[in-house]
C-alpha positions as CSV (number, residue, x, y, z in Angstrom):
1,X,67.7,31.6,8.3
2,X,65.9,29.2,5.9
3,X,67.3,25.9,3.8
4,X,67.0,27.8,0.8
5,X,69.0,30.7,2.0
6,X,71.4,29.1,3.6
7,X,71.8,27.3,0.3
8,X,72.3,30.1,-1.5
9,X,75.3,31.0,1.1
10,X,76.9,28.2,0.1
11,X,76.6,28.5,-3.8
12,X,77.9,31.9,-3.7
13,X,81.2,29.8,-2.4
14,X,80.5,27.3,-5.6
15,X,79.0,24.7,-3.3
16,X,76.4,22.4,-4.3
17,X,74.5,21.9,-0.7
18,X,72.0,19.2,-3.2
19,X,75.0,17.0,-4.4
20,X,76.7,17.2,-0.6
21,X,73.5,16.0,1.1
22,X,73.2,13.0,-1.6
23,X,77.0,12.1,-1.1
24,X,75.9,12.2,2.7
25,X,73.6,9.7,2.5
26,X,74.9,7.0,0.3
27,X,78.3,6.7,2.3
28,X,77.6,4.3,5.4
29,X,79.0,4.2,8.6
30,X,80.4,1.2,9.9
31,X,78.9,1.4,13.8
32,X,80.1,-0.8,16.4
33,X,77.8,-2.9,18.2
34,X,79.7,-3.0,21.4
35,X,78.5,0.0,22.4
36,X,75.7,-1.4,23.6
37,X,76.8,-3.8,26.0
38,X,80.2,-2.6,26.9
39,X,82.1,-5.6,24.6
40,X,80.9,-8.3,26.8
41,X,79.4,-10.8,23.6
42,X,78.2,-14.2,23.8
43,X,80.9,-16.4,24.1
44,X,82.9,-16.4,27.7
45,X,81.1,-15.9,31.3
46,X,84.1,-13.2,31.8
47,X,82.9,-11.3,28.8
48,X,84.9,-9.4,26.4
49,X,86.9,-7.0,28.9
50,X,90.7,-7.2,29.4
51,X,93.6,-7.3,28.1
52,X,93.9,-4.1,27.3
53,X,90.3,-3.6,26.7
54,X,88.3,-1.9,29.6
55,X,84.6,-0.3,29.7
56,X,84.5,2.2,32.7
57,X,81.6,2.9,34.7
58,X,78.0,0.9,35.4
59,X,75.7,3.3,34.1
60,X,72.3,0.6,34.6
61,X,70.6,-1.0,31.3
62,X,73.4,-2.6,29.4
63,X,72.4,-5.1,26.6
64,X,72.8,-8.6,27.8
65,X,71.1,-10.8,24.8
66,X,70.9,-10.6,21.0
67,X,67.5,-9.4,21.3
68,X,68.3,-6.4,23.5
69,X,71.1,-5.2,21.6
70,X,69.6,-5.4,18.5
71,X,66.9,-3.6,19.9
72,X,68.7,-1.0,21.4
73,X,71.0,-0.6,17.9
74,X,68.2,-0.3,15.8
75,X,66.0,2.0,18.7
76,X,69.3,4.2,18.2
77,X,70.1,4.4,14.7
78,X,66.1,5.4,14.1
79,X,68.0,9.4,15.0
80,X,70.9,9.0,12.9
81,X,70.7,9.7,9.1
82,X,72.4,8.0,6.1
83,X,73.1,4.7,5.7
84,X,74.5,2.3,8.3
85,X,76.5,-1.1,8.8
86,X,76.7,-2.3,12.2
87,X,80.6,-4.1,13.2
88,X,80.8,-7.0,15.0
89,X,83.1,-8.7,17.4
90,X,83.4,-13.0,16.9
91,X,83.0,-12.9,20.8
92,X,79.2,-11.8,19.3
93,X,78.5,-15.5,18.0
94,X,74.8,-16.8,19.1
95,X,74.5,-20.1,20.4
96,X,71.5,-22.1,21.2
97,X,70.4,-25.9,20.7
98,X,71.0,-26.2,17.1
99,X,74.3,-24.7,17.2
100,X,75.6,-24.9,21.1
101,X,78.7,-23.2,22.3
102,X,82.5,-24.0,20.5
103,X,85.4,-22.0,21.0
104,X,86.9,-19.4,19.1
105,X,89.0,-21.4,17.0
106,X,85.7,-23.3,15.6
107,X,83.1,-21.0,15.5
108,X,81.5,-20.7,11.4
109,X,79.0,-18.6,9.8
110,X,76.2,-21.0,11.5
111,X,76.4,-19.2,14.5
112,X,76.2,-16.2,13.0
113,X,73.4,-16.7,10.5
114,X,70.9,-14.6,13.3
115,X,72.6,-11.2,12.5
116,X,72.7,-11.7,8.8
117,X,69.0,-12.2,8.8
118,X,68.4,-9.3,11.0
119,X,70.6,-7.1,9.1
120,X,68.9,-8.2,6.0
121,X,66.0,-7.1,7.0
122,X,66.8,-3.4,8.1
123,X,69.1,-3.0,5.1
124,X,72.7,-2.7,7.1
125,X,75.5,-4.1,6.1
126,X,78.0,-5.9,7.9
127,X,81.7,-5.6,9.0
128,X,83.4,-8.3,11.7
129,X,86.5,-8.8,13.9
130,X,88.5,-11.6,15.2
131,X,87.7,-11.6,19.0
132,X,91.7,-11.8,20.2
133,X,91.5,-10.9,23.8
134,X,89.6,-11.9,26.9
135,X,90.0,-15.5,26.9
136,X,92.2,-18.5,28.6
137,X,94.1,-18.4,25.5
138,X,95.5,-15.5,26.3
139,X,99.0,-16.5,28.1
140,X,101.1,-13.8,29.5
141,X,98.9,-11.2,27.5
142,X,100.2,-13.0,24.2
143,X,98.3,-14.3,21.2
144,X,99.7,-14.5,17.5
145,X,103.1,-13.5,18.7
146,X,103.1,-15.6,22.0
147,X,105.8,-18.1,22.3
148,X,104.3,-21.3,22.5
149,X,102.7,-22.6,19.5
150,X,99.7,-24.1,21.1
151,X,98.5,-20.1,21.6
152,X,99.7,-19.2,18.1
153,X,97.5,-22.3,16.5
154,X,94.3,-21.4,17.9
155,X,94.5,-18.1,17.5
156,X,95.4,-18.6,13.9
157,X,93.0,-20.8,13.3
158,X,90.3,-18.3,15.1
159,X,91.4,-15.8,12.4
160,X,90.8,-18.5,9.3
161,X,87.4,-18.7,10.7
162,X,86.7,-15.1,11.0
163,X,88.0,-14.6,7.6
164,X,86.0,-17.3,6.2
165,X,82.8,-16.1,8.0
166,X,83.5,-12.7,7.0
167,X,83.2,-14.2,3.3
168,X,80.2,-16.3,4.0
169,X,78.8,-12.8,5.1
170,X,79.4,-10.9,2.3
171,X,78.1,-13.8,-0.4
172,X,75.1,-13.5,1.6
173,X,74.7,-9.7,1.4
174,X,76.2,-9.3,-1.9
175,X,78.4,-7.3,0.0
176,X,82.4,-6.6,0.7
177,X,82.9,-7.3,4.5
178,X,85.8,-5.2,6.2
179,X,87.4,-8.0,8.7
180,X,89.3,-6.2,10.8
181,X,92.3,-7.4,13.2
182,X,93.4,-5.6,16.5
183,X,95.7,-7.7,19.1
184,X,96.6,-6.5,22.4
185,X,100.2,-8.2,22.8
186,X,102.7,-6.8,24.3
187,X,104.8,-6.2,27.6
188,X,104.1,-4.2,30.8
189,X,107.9,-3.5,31.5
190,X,110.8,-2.7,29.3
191,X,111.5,-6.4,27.1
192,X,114.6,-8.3,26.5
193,X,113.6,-8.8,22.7
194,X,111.5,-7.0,20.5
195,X,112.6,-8.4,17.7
196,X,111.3,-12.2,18.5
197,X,107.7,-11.7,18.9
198,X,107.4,-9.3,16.0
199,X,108.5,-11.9,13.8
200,X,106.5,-14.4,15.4
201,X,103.6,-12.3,14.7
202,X,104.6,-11.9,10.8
203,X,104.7,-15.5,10.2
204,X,101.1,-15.8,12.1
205,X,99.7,-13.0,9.9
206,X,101.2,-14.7,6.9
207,X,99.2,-18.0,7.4
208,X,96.1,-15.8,8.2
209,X,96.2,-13.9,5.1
210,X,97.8,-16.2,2.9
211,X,95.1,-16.3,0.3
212,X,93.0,-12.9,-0.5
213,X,89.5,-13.9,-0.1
214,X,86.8,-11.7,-2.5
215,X,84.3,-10.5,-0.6
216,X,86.4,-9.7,2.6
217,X,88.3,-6.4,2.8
218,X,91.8,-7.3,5.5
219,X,92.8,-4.6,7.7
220,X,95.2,-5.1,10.6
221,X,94.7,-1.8,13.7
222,X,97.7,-0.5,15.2
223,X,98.4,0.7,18.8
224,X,101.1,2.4,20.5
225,X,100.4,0.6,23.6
226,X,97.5,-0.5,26.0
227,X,96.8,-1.4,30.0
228,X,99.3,-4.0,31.4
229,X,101.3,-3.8,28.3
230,X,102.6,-0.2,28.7
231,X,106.2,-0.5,27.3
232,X,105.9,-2.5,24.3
233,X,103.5,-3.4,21.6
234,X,103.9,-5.9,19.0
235,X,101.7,-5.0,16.7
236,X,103.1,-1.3,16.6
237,X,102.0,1.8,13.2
238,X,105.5,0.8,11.9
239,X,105.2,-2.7,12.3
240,X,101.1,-3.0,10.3
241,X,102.7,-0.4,8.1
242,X,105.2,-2.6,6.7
243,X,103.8,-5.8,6.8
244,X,100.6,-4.2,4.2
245,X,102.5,-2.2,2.4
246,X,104.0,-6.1,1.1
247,X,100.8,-7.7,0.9
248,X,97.6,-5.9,-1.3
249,X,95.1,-7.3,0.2
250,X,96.1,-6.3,3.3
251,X,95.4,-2.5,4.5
252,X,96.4,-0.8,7.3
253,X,93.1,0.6,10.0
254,X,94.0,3.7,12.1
255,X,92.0,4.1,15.1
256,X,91.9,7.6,16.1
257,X,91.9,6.9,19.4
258,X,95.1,4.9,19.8
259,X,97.4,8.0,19.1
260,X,99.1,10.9,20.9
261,X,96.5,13.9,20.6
262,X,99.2,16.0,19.3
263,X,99.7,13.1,16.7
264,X,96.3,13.5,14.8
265,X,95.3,10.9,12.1
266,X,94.1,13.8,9.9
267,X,97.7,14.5,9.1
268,X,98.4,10.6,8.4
269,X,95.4,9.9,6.4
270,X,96.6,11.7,3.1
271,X,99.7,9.6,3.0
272,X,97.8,6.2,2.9
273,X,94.9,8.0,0.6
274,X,97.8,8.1,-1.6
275,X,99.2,4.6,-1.6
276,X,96.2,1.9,-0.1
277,X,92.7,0.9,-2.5
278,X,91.2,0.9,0.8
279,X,91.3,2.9,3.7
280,X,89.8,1.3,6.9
281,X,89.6,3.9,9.7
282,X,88.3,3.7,13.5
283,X,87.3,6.6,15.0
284,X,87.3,7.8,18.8
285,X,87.6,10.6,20.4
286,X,91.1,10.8,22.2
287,X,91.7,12.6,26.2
288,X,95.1,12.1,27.2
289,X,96.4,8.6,25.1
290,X,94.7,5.7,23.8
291,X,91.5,6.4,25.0
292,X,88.2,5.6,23.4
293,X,85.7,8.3,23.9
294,X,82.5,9.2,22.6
295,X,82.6,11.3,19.0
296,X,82.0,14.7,19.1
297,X,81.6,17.3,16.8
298,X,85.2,18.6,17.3
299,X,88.4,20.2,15.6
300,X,90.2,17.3,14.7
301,X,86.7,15.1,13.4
302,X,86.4,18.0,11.2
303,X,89.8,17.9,10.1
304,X,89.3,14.2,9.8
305,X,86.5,14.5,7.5
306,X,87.7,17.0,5.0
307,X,90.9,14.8,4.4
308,X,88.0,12.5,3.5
309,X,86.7,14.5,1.0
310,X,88.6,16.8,-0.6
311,X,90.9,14.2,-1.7
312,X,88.3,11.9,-3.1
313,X,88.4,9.1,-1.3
314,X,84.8,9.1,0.1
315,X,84.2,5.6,-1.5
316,X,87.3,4.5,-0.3
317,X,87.9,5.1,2.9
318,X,85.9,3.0,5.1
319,X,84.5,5.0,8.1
320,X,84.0,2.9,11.4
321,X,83.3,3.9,15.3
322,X,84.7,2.3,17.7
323,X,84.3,3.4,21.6
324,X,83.1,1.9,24.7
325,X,81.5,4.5,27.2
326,X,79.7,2.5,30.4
327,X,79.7,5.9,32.7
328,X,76.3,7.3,30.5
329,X,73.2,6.3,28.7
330,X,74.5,3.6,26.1
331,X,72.0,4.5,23.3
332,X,72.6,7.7,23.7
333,X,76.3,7.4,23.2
334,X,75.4,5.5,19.7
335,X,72.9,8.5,18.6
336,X,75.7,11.2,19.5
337,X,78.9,9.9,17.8
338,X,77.4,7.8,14.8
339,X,75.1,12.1,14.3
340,X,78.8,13.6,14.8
341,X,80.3,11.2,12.2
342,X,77.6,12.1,10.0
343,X,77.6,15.7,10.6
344,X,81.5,16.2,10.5
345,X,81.1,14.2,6.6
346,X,78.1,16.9,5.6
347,X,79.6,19.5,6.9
348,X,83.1,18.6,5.0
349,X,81.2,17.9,2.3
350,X,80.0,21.1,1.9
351,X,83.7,23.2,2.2
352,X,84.8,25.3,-0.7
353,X,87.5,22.4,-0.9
354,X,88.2,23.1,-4.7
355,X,88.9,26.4,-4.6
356,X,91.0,26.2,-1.6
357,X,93.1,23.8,-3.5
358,X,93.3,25.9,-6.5
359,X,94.8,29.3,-4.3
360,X,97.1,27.6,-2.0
361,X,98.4,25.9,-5.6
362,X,98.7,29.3,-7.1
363,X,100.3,30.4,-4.1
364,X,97.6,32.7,-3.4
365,X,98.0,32.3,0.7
366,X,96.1,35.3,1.4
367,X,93.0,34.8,-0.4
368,X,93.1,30.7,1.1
369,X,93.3,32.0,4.8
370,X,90.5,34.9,4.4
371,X,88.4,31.6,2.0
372,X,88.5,29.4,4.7
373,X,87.8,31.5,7.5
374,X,85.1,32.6,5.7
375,X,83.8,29.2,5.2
376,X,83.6,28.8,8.9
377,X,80.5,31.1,9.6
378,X,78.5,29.4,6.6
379,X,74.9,28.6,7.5
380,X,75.5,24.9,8.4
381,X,72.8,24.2,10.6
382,X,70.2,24.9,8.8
383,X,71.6,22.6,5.7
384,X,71.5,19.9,8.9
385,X,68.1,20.7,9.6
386,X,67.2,20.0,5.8
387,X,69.3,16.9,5.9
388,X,68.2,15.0,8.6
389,X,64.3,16.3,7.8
390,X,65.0,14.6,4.3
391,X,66.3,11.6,6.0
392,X,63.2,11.1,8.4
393,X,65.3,12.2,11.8
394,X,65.1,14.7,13.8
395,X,67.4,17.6,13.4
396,X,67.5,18.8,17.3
397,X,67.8,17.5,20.6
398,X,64.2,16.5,20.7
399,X,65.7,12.7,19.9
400,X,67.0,12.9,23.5
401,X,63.4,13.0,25.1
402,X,62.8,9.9,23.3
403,X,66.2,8.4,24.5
404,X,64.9,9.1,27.6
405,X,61.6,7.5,27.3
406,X,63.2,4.4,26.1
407,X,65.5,4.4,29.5
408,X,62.6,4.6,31.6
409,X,60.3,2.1,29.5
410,X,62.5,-0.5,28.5
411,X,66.1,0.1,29.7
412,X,65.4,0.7,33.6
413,X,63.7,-2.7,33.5
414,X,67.1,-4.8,32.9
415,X,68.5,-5.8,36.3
């Protein structure tokens, strides 16, 4: 089948395949840069694994400078359509003679000035995160809820400067900059008080975000729990859930990857659609628990997607990736779940989400169950093929050939 029949599938179904593919490509996805080197950054000789954050396998050709990375990212995104922003980590500061090495808690925009121009250049934007594990300063797995005040200073005051370069970042852009925070704190056995380090953590939070700042968009991410810290987690759902729902500029990020598969954030994302201006949102694919897999093209991205969409929230709901794969081909792993995310968008996109609404309203269950099963056998490929053709990538797996050419050429050369 052809683009134009296909098309003509879908606007049988009252579906405008022109107005999805232009929705498609003006929403940008938000794609993590540690992909590429398995989160080991700039900043620490023991690089940016542990606590609770771990990159299985050795697969050969990681990233190890800027210039690699960059090259990598950009080698990859050249066979994903739509716009793109690329996240980064603070552990992902450059240092060199000009600006040589400080620690977290006095890093500026100085030593990020690099990626701005580079990202400048290729027309990304940019989104950032306080680098809060992997460090000295990391005592008994605790940062902004740790006891000892020492800890809680500097990592407070590493989450002023984040914030404050996240600003910088976006004045230079002309750009809102999602900074996002994720912890690992917690306990590996059962604790003698929950309580005490949640409300350390709250009065942290509230010097970090004690003024909103314009250009940065504050999210705080959520996990059930993580390695070595197994039976309790400070910065639990219910615990980021309350402490936005008192503060606007703060939102709430779900990372799809750090629930119970039978808990899918498809089902949770409505509720904060309802309530947040802004929706921050990690994806991952999820085996077992808190796992961060490569996206794939699944059920539950689907699902994911539509809730997206058909409540009209494309604009505000900020799509991210977020997973660490070190067991295959590292640009390969960007191409296939930054193309999923964009596929699972087009493809919700273009669901007969209106009319759905309108039976299941009217109570017409019947004609909503034969609609939407009906839906799933629509021509969607070949509106992909159009799609990516429009976009100047390729539609097939013939960007894998040239994945591999760039492992043997460049990538096979890294010791």
């Amino acid at each position: 089948m052809d683009f134009t029949t296909a098309a003509r599938a879908y606007e049988e179904l009252g579906i405008d395949v022109e107005a999805a593919m232009e929705v498609a490509s003006r929403k940008a996805l938000s794609v993590h840069c540690w992909q590429g080197d398995d989160l080991v950054g700039y900043d620490s000789p023991q690089g940016g694994t542990g606590n609770g954050i771990l990159a299985t396998g050795d697969y050969p050709g990681r990233a190890r400078t800027f210039a690699e990375l960059t090259s990598d990212f950009e080698f990859a995104m050249r066979f994903v359509p739509g716009a793109k922003r690329i996240a980064l980590h603070a552990s992902y500061a450059i240092f060199d003679d000009a600006h040589p090495w400080v620690d977290r808690d006095r890093i500026g925009y100085e030593h990020f000035e690099p990626w701005v121009a580079w990202a400048r250049e290729r027309g990304y934007g940019i989104d950032f995160n306080p680098t809060v594990f992997s460090h000295p300063m990391m005592r008994d797995g605790l940062s902004l809820s740790s006891p000892d005040a020492e800890v809680r200073r500097f990592w407070i005051d590493h989450c002023l400067r984040c914030r404050e370069i996240s600003q910088r970042i976006g004045e230079e852009l002309d750009d809102l900059v999602q900074c996002n925070l994720w912890i690992p704190d917690g306990l590996k056995d059962v604790p003698a008080d929950r309580f005490g380090p949640r409300r350390r953590l709250r009065d942290s939070l509230d010097e970090v975000y004690a003024e909103p700042l314009d250009r940065v968009v504050d999210s705080v991410e959520s996990k059930w729990f993580g390695i070595g810290v197994e039976a309790y987690t400070v910065g639990s759902p219910e615990f980021y859930l309350a402490y936005a729902m008192g503060r606007p500029h703060v939102h709430v990020l779900m990372d799809t990857g750090h629930y119970h598969p039978g808990e899918p954030v498809s089902e949770k994302l409505p509720t904060l659609e309802l309530f947040e201006d802004w929706v921050p949102l990690h994806v991952s694919r999820p085996m077992n628990w808190d796992s961060d897999h490569v996206v794939t093209f699944d059920d539950e991205l689907r699902e994911l997607c539509k809730e997206i969409v058909r409540n009209g929230c494309v604009d505000r709901v900020l799509i991210g990736s977020d997973y660490f794969d070190a067991s295959i081909n590292r640009v390969a792993a960007w191409v296939v779940g930054s193309r999923s995310l964009q596929k699972a968008l087009l493809w919700a996109l273009l669901q007969p989400n209106e009319a759905l609404r309108e039976l299941q309203d009217a109570g017409n269950f019947t004609k909503k169950l034969a609609l939407m099963e009906e839906a799933k056998t629509l021509p969607f490929a070949d509106v992909w093929a159009e799609y990516c053709a429009r976009q100047g990538v390729p539609a097939g797996f013939g960007w894998f050939a040239e994945v591999e050419r760039y492992e043997r050429e460049v990538l096979s050369k890294r010791s």
